[in-house]
N, C-alpha and C positions, 0 to 999 in steps of 0.2 A: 753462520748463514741462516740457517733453521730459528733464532734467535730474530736476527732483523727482520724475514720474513713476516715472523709471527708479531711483532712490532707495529711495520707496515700496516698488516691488515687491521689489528686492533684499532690502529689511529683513522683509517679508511671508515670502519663500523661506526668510531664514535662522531666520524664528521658528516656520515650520514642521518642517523639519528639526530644531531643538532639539527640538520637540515630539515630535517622531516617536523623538528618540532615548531623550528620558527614558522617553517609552512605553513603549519598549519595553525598557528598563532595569528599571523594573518591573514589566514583565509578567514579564520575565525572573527577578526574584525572588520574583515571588509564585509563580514557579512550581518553584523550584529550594525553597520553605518548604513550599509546599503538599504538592508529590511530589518528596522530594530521588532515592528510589529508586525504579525501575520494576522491578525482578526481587526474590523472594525471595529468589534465590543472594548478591544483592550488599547486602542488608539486615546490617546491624551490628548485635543485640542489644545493647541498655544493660542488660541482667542487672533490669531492671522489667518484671515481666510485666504493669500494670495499660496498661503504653505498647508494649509488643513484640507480644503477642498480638491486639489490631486492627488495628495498620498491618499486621502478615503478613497479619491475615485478610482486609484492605479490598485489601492488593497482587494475593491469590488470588482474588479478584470476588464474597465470599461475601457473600450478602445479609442472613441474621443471623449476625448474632455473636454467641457469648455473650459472657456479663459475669464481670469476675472478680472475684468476692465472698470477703468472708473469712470463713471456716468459723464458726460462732455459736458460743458457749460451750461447752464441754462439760458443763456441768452442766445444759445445757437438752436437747440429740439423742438422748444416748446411747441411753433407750429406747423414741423415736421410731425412731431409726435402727434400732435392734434389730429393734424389733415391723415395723417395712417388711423387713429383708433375711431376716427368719425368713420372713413370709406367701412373699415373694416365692420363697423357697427350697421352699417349698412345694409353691407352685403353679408355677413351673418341673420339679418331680418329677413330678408329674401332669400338663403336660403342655398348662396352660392359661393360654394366651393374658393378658399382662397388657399393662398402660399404662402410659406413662412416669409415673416416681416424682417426676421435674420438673417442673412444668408451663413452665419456659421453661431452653433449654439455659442453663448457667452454669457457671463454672469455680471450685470452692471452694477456697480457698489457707487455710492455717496459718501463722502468720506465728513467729518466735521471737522478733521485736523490735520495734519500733515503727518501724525501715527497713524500706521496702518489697520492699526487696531481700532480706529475709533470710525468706526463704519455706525452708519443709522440708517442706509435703507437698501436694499438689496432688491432687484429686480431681475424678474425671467423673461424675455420678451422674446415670442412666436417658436419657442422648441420646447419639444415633450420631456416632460417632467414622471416620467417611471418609477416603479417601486425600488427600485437599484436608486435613482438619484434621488428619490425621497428617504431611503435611507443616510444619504450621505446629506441630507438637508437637515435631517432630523438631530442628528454628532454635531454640524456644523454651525446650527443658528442658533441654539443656546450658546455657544460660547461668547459669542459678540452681545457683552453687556451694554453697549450703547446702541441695540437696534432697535429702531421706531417704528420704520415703517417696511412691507412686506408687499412687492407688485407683481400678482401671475398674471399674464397678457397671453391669451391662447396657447395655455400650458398643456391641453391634452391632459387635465387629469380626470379621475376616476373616482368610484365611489370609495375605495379602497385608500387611495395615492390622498383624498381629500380628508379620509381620517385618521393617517397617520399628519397630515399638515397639521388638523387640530391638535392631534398631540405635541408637536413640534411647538404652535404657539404656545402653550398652556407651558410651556416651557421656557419661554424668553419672559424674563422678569418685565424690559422695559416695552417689550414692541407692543403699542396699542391702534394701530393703522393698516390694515387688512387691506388690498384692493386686489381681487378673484373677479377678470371678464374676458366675457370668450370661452367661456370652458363651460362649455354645454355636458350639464350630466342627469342621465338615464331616472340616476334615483332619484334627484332634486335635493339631495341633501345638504343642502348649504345653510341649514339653517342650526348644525353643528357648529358654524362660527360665533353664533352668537347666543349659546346657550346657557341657564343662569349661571353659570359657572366662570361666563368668559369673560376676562381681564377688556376686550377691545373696545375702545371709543368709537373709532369710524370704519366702519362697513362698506364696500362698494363691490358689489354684486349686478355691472350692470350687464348687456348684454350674453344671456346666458340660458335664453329663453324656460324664463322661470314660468310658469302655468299656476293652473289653481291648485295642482297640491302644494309645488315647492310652497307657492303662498299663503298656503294653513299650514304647513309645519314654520314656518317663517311668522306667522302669525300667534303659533301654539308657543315659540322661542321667545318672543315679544314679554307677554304676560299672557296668564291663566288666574284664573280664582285662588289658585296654591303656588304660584311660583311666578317670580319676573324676573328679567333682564334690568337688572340696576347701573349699569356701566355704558351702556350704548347711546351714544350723543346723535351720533348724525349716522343715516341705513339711504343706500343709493339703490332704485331697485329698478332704473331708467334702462330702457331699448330690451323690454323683456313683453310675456303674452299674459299678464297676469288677469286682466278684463275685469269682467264685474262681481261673476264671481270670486276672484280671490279678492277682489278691493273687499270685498264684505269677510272675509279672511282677514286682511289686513287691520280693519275697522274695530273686528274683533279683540285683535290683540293690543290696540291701540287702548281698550277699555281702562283696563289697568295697571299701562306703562306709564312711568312720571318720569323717566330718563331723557328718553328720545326727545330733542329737541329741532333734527331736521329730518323731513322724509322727501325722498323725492320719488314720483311714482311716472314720471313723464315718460309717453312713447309705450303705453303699454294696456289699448286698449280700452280704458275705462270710461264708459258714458255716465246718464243721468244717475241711473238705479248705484251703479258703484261707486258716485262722488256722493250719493245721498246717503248712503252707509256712512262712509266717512265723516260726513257731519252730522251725524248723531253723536257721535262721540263727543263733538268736538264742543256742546250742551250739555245741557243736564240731561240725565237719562237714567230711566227707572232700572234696579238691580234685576240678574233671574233671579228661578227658583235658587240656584246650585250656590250664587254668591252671596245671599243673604245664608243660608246656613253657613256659609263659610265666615260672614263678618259676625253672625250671632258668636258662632267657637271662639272669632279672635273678641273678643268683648268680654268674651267668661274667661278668657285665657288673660287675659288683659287684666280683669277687676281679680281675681287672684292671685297672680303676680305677690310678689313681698312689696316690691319698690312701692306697687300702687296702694297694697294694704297700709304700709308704713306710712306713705303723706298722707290716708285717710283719718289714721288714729292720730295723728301727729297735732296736723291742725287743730281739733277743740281742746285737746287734752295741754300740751306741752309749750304751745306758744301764747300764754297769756298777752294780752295788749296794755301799751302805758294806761288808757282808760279805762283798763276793767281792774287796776292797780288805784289809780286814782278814785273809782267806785268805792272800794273798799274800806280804803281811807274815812272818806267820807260819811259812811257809813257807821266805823266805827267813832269817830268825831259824834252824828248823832246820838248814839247810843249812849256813850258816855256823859253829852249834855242832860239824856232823858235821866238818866241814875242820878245827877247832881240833882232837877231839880225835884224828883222822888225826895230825893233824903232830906233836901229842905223843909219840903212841904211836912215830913216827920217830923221834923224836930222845932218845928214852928209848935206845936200843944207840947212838947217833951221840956220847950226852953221855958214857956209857959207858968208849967207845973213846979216846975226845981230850982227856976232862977235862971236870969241872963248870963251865969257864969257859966255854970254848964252847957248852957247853949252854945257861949263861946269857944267852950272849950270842945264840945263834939264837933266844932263845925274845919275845924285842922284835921282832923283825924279822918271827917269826910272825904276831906280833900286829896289828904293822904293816898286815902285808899281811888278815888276817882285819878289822881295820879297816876296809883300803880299800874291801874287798868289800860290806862293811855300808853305808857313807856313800853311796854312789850311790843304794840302792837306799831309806835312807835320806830322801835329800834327797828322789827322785823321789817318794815318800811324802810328802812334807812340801809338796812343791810341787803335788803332784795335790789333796791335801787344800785346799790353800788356795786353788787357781786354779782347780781341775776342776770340786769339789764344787758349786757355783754352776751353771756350767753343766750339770753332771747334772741337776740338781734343775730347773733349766729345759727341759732336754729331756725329761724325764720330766711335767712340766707339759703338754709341745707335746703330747706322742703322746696322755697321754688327753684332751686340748683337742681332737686329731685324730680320735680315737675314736667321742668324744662326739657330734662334729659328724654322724661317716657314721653313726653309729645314729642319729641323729636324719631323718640324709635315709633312712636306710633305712625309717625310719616313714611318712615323711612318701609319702616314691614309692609304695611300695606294701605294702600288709597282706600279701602271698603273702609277704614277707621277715621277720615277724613268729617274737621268738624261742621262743615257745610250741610251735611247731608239732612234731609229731610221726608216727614212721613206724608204723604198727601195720599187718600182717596184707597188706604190700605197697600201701597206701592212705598219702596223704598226709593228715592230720590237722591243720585251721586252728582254733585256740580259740573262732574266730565272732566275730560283733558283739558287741562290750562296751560302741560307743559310745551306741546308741538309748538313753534315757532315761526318753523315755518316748512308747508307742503307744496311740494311740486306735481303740476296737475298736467303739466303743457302737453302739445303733440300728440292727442288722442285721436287715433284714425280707429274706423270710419267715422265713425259717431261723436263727433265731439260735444264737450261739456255745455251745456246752456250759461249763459252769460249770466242770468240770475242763482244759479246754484253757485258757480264759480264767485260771486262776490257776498251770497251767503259765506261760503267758506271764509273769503277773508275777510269779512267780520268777524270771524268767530275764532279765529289764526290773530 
């Protein structure tokens, strides 16, 4: 009895112990399926935002989350969307209070394919965008290698929320299409987006009531004497308070940008004095103090250079021309004619004196030797042509291969190197902007632009 007993119980112990261990074997994986990650930092995006943007948002303890829908047709919004972002442009100008244009946050995507991965443009439209869902912007929009373009519509952000988004873009390889309106901020820093650093083509900064700082540091992001914005195509800066002073902000930065090819400045105050800024650029226009010392350095930095020393010495020295080959020639041709008829003219009293034999016979020997003098210089002619010519013609390729290349960097560094320029009346003279294309002037209340400034400009546009 004492035997089965002890039996019993032992088989009880070890069927609990199994129990205990599957238990928790799968507890252990329902828990490693459930939450494989607990931090953000250590979350892997799989490049799907419909799967990466709730487990970041559920990892952060947000309670709603939006949805990530894909943007409706475009034959159906466009002027829904229009007749909302005009009122809304409106009445952000006056001053009055609106409501969200969402009725529930949601995240609208454009897809290019029928993979879900192949999103290109992601839209926030009328819900706040917080340090919490900028974090989860920040994980999630670098992974979408196919995104282009990026639209915050009365995002509620910040001075803070706005520079971690720069960080964010600086972080998407392809996205070059920014559109930030509605998002009125204190510090006016938006001019973080497009600073020399930034990868983006198109800009749209409109209603956001920009003033005259944001428009000098918007103007300082532009170009400076030391540094520009090489990548910015088209800067939208419409239904903001920028006036005459920041146009002359604007104007400034306009000096030595060669990027920018659209500006739109409509709806934003600017009369006579701030479109006459503007078209000074848009001429020729004497340097300051600050940017001629700045183009003298690039000039000395410039003529030092190797590349520049190198086609300096290059040209007299190592690309001989067919005619200065053919000089030579020539030359020695003379020379050797003159030694024949020298020796002649000697041996005319020598043939004289000793008899016509010896005359005849020193006159082969002349020849001889006026031969010899021909054949070396001859060959070396024969042998330059056949072995040199080649390589001339290639080094003459290299230097303006060389040439090309530094006028090209010399465009590219800086406009103050530009070969237009001119010295009149002890003033340095820049040919101006030739690259703007085209400026948007419209909708200037109260004061509007006078009709002969206005086609000043676009003469000069």
């Amino acid at each position: 009895m004492k035997k089965r007993v002890e039996k019993v119980v032992k088989e009880k112990a070890a069927g609990n112990v199994g129990a205990e261990e599957e238990s928790s074997k799968t507890a252990g994986l329902n828990i490693q399926e459930k939450c494989p990650v607990q931090r953000i930092d250590d979350y892997q995006c799989s490049g799907s935002l419909e799967i990466d943007f709730p487990e970041l948002c559920s990892l952060l303890g947000m309670k709603e989350i939006p949805t990530v829908t894909p943007r409706p047709p475009a034959s159906v919004t466009p002027t829904t969307e229009r007749g909302n972002m005009e009122e809304s442009q409106s009445q952000m100008g006056a001053g009055i209070a609106t409501t969200a244009w969402c009725p529930k946050p949601r995240l609208q995507v454009e897809l290019e394919s029928e993979d879900p991965r192949s999103i290109k443009e992601v839209r926030v439209f009328g819900w706040k965008v917080d340090e919490l869902m900028a974090r989860v912007l920040n994980k999630t929009l670098p992974a979408l290698s196919n995104l282009q373009n990026l639209h915050l519509w009365r995002a509620g952000l910040t001075g803070r929320t706005l520079t971690s988004l720069k960080n964010t873009i600086s972080l998407c390889s392809n996205l070059r299409t920014v559109v930030l309106e509605g998002n009125p901020l204190p510090e006016q820093s938006y001019h973080l987006l497009i600073s020399e650093d930034s990868m983006l083509t198109h800009v749209s900064l409109r209603n956001n009531r920009i003033g005259e700082e944001g428009a000098r540091l918007i103007g300082s992001a532009l170009a400076t004497a030391h540094a520009a914005n090489k990548n910015l195509l088209s800067l939208n800066l419409a239904f903001n308070s920028i006036g005459d002073a920041g146009a002359a902000h604007i104007a400034q930065g306009l000096r030595l940008n060669r990027s920018l090819l659209c500006l739109s400045l409509a709806n934003n105050h600017i009369g006579d004095t701030g479109a006459s800024h503007l078209a000074e650029v848009l001429g020729p226009f004497s340097l300051t103090h600050d940017e001629v010392v700045e183009r003298r350095r690039l000039l000395l930095r410039r003529d030092q250079s190797p590349s520049h020393a190198d086609s300096k010495c290059e040209r007299p020295l190592s690309i001989p021309s067919s005619s200065s080959l053919e000089r030579n020639v020539s030359k020695g041709a003379k020379v050797a004619s003159k030694k024949k008829d020298t020796a002649k003219r000697d041996e005319k009293p020598a043939a004289n004196q000793t008899g016509g034999v010896a005359g005849k016979k020193e006159e082969p020997k002349l020849a001889r030797k006026a031969s010899d003098t021909k054949l070396p210089r001859g060959k070396g002619v024969k042998s330059g042509g056949k072995e040199k010519r080649p390589s001339v013609l290639d080094q003459e390729e290299k230097a303006n291969a060389t040439q090309n290349k530094s006028a090209e960097l010399v465009e590219t560094v800086s406009p103050l190197l530009e070969p237009g320029v001119q010295h009149t009346g002890g003033r340095v003279i820049l040919p101006g902007n030739t690259a703007l294309t085209s400026l948007n002037l419209a909708g200037q209340t109260p004061a509007p632009i006078p009709r002969d400034t206005l086609l000043g400009l676009e003469s000069q546009i």
